[in-house]
KEMARTI-960363 format. One line per 4 residues: number of its first residue (from 1); their letters; for each residue x, y, z of N, C-alpha, C. Coordinates in steps of 0.1 Angstrom, whole numbers, plus 5000, padded with zeros to 4 digits. Layout:
NUM	a	X,Y,Z,X,Y,Z,X,Y,Z  ...
***
This chain:
1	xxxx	1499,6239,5973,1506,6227,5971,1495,6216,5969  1497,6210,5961,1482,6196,5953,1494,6187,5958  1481,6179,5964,1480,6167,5972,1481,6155,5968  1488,6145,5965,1486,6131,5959,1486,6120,5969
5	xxxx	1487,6127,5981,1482,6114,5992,1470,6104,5991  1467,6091,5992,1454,6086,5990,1453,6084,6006  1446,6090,6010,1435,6090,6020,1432,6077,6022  1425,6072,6016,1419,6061,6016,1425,6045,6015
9	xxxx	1435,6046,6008,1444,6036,6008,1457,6038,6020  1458,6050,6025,1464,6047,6038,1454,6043,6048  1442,6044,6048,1434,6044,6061,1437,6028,6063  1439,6020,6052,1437,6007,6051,1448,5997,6059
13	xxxx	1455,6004,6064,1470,6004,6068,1472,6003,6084  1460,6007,6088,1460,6012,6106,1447,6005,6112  1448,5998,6118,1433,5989,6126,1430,5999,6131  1438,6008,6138,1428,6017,6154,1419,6028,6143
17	xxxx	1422,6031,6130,1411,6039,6123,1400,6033,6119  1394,6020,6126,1382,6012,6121,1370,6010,6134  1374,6027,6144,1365,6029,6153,1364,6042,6155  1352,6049,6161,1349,6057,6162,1356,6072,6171
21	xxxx	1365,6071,6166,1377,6079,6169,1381,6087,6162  1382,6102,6161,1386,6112,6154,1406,6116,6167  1415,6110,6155,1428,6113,6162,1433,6128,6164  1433,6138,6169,1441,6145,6169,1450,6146,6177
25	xxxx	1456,6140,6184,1473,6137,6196,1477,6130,6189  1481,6135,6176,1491,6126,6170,1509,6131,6173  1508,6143,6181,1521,6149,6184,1527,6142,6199  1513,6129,6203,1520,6120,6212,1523,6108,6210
29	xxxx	1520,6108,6200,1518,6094,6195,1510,6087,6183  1518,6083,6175,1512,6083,6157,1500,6066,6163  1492,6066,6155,1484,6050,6150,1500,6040,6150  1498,6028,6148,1507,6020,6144,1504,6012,6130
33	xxxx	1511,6011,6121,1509,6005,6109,1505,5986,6113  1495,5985,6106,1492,5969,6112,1498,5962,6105  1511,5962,6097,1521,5956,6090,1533,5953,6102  1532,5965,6111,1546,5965,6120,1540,5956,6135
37	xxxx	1526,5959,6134,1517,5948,6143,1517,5935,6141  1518,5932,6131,1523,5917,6128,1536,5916,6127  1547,5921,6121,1559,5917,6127,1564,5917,6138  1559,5925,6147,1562,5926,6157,1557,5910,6166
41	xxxx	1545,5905,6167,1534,5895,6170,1545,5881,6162  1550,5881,6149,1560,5873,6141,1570,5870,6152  1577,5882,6150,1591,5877,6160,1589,5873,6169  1578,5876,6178,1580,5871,6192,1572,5857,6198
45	xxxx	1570,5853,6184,1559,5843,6179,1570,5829,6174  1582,5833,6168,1587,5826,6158,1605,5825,6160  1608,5839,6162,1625,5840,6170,1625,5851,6184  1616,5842,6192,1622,5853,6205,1630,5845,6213
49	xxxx	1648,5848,6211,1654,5843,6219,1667,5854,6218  1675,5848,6229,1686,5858,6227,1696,5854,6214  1699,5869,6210,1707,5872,6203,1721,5863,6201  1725,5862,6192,1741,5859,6192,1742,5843,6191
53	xxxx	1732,5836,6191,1735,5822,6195,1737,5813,6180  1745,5804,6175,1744,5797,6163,1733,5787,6158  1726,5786,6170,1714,5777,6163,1705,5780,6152  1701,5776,6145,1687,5784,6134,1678,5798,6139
57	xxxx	1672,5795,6148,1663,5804,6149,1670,5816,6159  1680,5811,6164,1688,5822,6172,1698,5830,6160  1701,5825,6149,1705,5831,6133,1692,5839,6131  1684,5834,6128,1673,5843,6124,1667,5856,6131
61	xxxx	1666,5854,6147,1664,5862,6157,1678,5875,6154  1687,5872,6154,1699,5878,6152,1700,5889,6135  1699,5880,6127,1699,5886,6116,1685,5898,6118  1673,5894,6126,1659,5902,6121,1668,5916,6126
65	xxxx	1673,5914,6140,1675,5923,6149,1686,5937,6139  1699,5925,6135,1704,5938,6127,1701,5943,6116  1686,5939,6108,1683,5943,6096,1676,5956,6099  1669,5954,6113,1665,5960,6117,1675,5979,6120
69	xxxx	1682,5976,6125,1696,5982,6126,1699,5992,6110  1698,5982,6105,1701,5988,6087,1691,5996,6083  1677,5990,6085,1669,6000,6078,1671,6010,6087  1668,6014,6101,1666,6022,6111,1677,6037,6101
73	xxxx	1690,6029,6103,1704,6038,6102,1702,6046,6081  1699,6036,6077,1693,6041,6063,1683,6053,6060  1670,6048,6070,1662,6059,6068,1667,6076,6070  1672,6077,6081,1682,6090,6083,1694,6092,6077
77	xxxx	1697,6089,6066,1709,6086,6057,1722,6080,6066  1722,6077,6071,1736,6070,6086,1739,6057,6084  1752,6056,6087,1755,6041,6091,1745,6038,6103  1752,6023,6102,1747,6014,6112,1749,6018,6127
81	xxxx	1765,6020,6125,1775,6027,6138,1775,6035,6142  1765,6045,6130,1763,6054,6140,1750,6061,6146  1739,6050,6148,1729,6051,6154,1728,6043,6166  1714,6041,6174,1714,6036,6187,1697,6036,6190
85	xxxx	1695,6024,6191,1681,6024,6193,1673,6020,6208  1665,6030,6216,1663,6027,6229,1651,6034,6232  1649,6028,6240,1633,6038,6252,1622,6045,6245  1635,6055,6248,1627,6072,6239,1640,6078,6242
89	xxxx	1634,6090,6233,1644,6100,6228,1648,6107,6241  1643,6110,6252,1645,6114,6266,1656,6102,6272  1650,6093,6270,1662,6081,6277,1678,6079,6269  1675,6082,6256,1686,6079,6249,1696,6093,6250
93	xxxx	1689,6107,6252,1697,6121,6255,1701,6120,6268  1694,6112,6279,1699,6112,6295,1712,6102,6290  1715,6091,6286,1723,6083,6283,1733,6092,6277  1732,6098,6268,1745,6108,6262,1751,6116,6271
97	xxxx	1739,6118,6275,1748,6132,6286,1759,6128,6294  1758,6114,6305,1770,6106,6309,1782,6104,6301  1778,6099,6286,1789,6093,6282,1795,6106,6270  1787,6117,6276,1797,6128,6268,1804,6138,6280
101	xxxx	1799,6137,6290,1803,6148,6301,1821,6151,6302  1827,6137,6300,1840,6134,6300,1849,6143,6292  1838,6145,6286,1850,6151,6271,1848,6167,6272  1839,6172,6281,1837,6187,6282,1846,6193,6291
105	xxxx	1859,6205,6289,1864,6209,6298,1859,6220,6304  1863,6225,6320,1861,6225,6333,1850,6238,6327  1857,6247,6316,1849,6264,6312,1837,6262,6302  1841,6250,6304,1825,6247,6291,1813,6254,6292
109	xxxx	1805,6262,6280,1793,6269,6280,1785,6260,6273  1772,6257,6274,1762,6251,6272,1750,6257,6267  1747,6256,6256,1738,6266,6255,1723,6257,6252  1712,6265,6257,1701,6255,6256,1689,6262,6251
113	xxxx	1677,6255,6244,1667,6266,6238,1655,6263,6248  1645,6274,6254,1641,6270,6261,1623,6272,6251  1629,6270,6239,1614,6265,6232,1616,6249,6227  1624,6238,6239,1624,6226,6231,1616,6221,6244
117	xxxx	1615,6208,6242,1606,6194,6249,1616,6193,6260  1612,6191,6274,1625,6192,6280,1633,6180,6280  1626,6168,6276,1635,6157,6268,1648,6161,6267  1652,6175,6254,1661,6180,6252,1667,6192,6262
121	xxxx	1663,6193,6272,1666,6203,6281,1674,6196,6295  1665,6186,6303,1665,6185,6313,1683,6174,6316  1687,6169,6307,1696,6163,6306,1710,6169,6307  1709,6178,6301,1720,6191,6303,1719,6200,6312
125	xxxx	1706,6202,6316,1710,6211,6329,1714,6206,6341  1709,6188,6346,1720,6178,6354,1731,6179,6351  1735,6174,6334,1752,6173,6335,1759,6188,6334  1754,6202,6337,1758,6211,6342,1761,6216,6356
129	xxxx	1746,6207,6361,1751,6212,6376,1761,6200,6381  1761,6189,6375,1770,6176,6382,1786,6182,6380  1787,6188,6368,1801,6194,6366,1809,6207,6367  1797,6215,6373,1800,6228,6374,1804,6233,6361
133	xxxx	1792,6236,6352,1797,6240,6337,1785,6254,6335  1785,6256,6328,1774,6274,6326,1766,6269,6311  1757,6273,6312,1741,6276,6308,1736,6287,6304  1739,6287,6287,1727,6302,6287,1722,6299,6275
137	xxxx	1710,6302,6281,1700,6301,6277,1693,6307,6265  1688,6301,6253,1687,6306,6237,1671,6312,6240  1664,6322,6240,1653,6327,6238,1651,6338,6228  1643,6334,6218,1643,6339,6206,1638,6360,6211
141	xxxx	1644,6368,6206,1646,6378,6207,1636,6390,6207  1631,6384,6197,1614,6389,6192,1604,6383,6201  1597,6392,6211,1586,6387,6216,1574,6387,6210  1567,6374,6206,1554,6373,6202,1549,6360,6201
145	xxxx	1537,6357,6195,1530,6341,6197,1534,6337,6190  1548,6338,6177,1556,6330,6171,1572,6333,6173  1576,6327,6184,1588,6330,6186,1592,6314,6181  1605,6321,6174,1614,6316,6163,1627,6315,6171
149	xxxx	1635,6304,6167,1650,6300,6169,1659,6304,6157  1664,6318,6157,1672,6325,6150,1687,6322,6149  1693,6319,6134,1707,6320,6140,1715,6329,6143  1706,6344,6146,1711,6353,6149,1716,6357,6161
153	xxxx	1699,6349,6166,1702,6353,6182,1714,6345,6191  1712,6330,6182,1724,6321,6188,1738,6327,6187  1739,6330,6173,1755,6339,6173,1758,6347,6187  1747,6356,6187,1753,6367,6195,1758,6358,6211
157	xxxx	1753,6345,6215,1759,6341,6226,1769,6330,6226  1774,6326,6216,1783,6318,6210,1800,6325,6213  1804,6314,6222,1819,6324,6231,1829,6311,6221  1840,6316,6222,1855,6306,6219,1849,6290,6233
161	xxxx	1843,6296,6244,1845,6283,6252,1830,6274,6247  1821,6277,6242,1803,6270,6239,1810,6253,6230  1808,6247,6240,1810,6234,6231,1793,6226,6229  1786,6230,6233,1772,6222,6232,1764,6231,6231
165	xxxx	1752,6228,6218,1742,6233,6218,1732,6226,6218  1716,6227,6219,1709,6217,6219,1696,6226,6216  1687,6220,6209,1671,6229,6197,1669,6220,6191  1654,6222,6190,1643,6215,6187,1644,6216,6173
169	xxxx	1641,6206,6160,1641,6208,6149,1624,6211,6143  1615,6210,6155,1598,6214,6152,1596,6219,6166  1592,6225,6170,1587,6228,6185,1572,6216,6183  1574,6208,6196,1558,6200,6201,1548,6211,6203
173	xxxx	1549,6228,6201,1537,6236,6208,1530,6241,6196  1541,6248,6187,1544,6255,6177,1543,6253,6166  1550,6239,6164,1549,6234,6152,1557,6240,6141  1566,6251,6144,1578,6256,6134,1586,6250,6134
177	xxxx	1591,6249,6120,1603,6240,6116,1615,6252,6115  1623,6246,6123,1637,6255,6126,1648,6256,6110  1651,6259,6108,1663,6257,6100,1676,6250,6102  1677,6239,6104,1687,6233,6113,1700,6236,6105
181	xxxx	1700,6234,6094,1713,6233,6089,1720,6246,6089  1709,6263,6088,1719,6267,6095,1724,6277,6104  1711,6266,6115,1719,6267,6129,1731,6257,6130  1735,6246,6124,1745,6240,6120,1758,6247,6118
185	xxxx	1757,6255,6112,1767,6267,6106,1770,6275,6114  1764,6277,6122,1762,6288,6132,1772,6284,6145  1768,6271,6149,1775,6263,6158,1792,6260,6156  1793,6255,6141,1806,6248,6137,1814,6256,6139
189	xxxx	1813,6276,6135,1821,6277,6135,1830,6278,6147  1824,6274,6157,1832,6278,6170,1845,6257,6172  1849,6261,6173,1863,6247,6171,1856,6242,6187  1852,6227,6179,1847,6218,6188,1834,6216,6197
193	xxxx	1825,6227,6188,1814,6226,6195,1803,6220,6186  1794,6215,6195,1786,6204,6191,1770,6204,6191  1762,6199,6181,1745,6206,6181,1741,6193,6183  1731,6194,6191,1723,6183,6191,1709,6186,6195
197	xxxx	1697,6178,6185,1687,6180,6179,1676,6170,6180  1666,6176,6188,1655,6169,6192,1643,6172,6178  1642,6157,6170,1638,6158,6161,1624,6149,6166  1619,6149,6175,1607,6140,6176,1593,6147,6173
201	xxxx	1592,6160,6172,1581,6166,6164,1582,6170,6147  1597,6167,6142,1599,6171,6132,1594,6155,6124  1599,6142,6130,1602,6134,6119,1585,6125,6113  1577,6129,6125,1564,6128,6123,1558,6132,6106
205	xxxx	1568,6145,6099,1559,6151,6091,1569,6149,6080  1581,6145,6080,1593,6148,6071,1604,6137,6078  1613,6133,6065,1623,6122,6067,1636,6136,6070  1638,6132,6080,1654,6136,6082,1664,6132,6078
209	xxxx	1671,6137,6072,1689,6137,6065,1700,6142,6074  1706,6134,6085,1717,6140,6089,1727,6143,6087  1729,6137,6078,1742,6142,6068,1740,6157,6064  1730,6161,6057,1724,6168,6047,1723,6182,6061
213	xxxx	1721,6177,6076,1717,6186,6081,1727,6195,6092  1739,6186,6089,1754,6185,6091,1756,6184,6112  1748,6178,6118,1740,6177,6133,1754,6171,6138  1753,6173,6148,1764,6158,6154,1754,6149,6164
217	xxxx	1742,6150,6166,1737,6142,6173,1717,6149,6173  1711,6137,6168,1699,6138,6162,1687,6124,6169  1677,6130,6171,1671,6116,6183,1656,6122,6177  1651,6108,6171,1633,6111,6176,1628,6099,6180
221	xxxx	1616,6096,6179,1607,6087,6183,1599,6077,6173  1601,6068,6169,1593,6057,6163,1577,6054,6161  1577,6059,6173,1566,6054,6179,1552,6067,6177  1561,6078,6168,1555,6087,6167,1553,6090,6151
225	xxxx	1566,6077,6148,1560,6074,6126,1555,6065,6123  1544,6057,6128,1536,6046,6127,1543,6034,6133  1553,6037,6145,1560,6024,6148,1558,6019,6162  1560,6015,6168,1565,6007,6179,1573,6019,6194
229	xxxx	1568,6017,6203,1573,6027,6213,1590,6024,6215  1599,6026,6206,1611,6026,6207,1616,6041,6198  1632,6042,6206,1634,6057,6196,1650,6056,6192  1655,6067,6180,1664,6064,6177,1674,6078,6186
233	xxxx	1687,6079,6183,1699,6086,6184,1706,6086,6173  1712,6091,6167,1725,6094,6156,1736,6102,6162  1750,6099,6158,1758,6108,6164,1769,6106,6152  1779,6117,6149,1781,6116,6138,1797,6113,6142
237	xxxx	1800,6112,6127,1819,6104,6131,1826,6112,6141  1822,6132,6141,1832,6140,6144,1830,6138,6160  1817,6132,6166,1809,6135,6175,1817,6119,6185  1811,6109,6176,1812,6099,6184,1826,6094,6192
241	xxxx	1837,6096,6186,1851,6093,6195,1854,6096,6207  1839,6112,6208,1840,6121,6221,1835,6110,6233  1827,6099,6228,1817,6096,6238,1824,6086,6248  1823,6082,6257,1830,6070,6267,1814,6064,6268
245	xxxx	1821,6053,6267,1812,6035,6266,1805,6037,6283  1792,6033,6283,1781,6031,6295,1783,6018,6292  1788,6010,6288,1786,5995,6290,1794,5986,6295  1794,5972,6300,1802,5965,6305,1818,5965,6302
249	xxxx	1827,5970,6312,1840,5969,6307,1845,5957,6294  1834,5945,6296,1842,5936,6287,1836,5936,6270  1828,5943,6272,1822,5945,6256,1827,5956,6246  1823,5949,6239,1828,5962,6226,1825,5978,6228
253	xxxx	1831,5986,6223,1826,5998,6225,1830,6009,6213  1828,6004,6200,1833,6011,6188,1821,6017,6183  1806,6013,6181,1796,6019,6178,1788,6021,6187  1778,6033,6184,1771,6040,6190,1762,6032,6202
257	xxxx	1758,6025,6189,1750,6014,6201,1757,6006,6214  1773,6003,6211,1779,5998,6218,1781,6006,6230  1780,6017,6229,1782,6028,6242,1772,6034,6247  1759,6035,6242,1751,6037,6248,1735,6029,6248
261	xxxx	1734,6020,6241,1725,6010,6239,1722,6006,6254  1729,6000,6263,1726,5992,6275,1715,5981,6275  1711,5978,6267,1708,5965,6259,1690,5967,6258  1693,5982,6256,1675,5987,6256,1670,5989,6241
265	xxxx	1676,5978,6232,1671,5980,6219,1664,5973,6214  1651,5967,6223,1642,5959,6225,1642,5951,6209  1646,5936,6210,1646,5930,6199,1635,5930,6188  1621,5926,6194,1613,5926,6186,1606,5943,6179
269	xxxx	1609,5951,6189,1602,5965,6183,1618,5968,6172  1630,5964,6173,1639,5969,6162,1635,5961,6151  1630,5941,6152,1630,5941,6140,1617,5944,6132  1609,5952,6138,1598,5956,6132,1602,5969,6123
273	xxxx	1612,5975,6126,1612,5990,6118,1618,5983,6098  1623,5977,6097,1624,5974,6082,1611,5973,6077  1600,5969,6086,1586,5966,6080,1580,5981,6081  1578,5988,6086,1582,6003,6086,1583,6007,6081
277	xxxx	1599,6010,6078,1601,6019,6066,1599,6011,6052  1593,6004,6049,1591,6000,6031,1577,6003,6034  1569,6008,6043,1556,6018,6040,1557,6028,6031  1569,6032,6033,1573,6046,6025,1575,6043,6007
281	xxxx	1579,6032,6009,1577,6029,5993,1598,6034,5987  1593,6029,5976,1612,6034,5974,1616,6042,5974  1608,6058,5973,1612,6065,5978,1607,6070,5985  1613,6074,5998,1602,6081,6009,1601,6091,6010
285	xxxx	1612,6101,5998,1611,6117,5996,1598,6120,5992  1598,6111,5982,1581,6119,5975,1573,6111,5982  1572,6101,5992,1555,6100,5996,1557,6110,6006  1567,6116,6012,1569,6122,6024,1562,6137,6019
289	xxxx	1567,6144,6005,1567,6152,5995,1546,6152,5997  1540,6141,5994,1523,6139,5994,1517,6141,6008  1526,6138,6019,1521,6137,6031,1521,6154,6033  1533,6163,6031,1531,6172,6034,1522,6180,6030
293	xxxx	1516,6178,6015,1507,6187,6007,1502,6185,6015  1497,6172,6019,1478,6171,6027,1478,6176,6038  1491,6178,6043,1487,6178,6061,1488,6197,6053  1494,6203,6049,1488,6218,6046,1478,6222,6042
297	xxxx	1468,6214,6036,1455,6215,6035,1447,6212,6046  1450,6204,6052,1442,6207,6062,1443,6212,6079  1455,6218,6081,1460,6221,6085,1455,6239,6084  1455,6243,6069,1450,6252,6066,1433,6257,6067
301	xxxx	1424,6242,6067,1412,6245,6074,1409,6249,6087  1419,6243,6097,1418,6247,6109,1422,6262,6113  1433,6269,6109,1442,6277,6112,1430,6290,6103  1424,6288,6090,1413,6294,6083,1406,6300,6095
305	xxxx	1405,6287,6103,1389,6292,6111,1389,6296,6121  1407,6292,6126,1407,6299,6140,1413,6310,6134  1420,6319,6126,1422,6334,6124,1409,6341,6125  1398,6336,6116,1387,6341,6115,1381,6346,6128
309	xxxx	1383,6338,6142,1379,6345,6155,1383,6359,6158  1378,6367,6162,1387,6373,6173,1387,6369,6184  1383,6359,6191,1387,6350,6209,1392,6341,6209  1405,6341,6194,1416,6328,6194,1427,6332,6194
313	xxxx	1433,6328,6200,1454,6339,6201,1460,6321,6196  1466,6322,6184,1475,6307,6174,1486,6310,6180  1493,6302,6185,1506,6301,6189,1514,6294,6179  1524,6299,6171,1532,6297,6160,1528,6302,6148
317	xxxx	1533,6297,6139,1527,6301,6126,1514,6302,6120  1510,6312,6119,1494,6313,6116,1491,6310,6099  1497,6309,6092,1499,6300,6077,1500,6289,6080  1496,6280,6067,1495,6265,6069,1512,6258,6062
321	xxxx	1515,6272,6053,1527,6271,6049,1536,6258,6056  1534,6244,6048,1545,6236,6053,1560,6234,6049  1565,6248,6043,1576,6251,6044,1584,6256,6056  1570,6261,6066,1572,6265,6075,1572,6259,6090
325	xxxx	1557,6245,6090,1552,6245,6096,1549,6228,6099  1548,6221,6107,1537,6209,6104,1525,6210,6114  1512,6206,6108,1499,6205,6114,1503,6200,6129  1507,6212,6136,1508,6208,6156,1500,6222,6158
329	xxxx	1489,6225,6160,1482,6234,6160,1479,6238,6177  1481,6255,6185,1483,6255,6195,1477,6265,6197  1464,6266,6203,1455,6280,6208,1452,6280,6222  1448,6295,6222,1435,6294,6234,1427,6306,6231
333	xxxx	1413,6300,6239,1397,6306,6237,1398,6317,6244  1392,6328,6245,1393,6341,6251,1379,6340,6259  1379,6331,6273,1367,6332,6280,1366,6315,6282  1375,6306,6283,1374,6291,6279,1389,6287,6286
337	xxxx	1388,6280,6298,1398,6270,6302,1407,6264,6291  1418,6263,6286,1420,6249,6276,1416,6238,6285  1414,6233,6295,1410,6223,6298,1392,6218,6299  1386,6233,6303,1372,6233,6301,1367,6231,6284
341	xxxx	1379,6235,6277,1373,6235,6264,1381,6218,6257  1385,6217,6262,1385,6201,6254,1376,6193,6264  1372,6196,6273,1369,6184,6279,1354,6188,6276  1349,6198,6269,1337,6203,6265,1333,6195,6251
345	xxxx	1348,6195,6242,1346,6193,6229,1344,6177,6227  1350,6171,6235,1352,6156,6241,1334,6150,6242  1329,6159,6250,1316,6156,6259,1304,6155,6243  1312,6166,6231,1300,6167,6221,1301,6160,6208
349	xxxx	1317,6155,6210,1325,6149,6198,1329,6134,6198  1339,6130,6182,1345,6118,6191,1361,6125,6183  1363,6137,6187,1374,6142,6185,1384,6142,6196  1396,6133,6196,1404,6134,6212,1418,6139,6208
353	xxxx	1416,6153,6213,1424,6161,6212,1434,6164,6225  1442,6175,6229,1446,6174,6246,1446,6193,6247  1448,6189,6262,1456,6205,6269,1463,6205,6275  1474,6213,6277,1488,6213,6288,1496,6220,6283
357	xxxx	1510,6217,6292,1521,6217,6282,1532,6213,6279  1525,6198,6276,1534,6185,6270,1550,6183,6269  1552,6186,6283,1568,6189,6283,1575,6196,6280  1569,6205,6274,1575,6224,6267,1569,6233,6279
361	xxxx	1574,6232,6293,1568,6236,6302,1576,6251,6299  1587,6251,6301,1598,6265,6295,1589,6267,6286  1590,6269,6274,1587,6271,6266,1570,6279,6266  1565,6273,6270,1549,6274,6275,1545,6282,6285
365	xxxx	1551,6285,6297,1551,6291,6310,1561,6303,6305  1574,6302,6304,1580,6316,6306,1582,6324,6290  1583,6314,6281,1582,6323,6269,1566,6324,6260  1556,6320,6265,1541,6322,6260,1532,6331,6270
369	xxxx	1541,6325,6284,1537,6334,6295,1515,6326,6298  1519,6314,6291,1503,6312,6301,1506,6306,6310  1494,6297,6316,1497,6293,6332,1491,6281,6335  1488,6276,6343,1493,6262,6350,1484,6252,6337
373	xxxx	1476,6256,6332,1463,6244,6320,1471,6246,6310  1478,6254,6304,1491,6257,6290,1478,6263,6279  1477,6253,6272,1472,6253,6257,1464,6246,6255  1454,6247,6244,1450,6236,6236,1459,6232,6223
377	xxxx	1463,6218,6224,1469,6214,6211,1458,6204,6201  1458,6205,6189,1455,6198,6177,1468,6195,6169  1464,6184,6168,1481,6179,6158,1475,6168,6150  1479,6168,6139,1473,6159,6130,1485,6153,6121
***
């Protein structure tokens, strides 16, 4: 796949790349574009007041906030109504869980993948045990150092009662891109059951379409596409009626945001995201289309070099194939701590990479089977 990314005229885009720092934790956190640095530094410079008021700059504060809103709900093909902008994607899935428990009856099965972030885990297994509801658990079938989320395996535990499912659309370890849409298929056909999709390692590498990917409920992080530590949620028309409002008896409760927002949609990091997304340009398929060529290139030098060992065991896909994959790159040394070895590479480099395992503790511990240091990750 040939590459039209310019390198060099994105570099121009990011202050933190104008020091001696080689990034690789970008699977915790992207650079921030110094376009969204200054709007952000704007608003809170020029309309920081509260919302809603008729004076000029409280119009202006107001307007930034919902444009904000538009581009957000745009970028993922969605209405306005039906996104929600807050915290992080962990805060905004704890928030659902409340205001969807209501709608789940007493035999409800829950099914959960225990190769996601527990972001996507830990939220359902509270509103399981708060309601007395069942849990089982999706572990891909095939044991090996690319274990896959199959819709095969999901079928075989999919009952008349499974109303919720929940899977990662990239694994944070792995770096495999699931096939969401159809696990989508997989889900629907059971009457009234619902997928919801931790996209915060996917949207890093690729624009999400939730329409396209037929989800009822889809969450990543901002803060991890060149933006601002804030994250989104989507829930879709079939999805959202299900929810009961977290917010003050006397307020509105018809959109997303109105029911689960709790007024965590920090003004000035929302009206930064319209400055954001027009990085992408008019269309953000094809720069998205250039981003991926490059990151498989080089993604492919790394993964080149570590096959070429025999004292490297790759966790996920060992092709650079980004049909498959995005540059989240996950080993270990045969004779080498992950922790002794970054903090080795650290001491000789100015490469800052990490070790652990970055909230894919499931995932890491009982389906990779290592132990308490996890992994080395590179993610680019």
């Amino acid at each position: 796949m040939a590459s039209a990314f310019d390198v060099a005229a994105a570099r121009t885009h990011f202050p933190a790349l104008h020091q001696q720092q080689v990034f690789f934790d970008n699977a915790g956190g992207s650079q921030v574009l110094g376009e969204v640095i200054d709007a952000i530094r704007d608003y809170l410079s020029k309309s920081n007041v509260q919302l809603g008021a008729s004076y000029q700059v409280g119009e202006q504060s107001s307007a930034a906030y919902r444009a904000g809103y538009a581009a957000a709900a745009k970028y993922v093909n969605a209405g306005t109504d039906e996104i929600v902008l807050g915290a992080s994607t962990t805060q905004l899935f704890r928030n659902l869980s409340y205001a969807l428990a209501p709608s789940f009856p007493p035999d409800s099965e829950l099914i959960l993948s225990k190769l996601d972030h527990e972001a996507n885990i830990a939220s359902w297994v509270s509103l399981a045990e708060r309601h007395h509801l069942t849990i089982k658990w999706w572990v891909p079938s095939a044991v090996s150092n690319n274990p896959k989320l199959e819709p095969a395996d999901l079928k075989a535990l999919m009952t008349p009662r499974t109303r919720f499912v929940a899977c990662t659309h990239t694994s944070n370890i792995l770096g495999s891109i699931t096939d969401i849409r159809a696990i989508a298929d997989v889900v629907h056909e059971v009457k009234g059951a619902l997928l919801c999709v931790d996209g915060v390692a996917y949207a890093p590498h690729r624009q999400p379409d939730v329409e396209a990917l037929d989800v009822d409920f889809y969450s990543f992080s901002w803060y991890k596409v060149y933006g601002p530590h804030i994250s989104q949620l989507y829930a879709s028309p079939r999805a959202r009626p299900l929810l009961a409002s977290l917010g003050h008896h006397f307020n509105p409760s018809t959109t997303l945001a109105d029911k689960l927002a709790l007024a965590a949609s920090t003004y000035e990091l929302t009206a930064s995201i319209p400055t954001l997304t027009s990085y992408f340009g008019p269309d953000p398929q094809r720069w998205w289309r250039g981003i991926a060529a490059h990151e498989e290139t080089l993604a492919g030098v790394l993964l080149a070099y570590l096959g070429s060992r025999k004292d490297v065991t790759v966790f996920g896909e060992p092709t650079a194939d980004s049909a498959k994959r995005v540059p989240t790159v996950s080993f270990v040394v045969e004779g080498w701590s992950p922790q002794e070895l970054v903090e080795t590479m650290e001491q000789r480099s100015t490469f800052g990479f990490r070790w652990g395992a970055f909230y894919s503790n499931r995932l890491v511990e009982q389906v990779l089977g290592r132990g308490a240091e996890g992994i080395v990750r590179v993610s680019m």
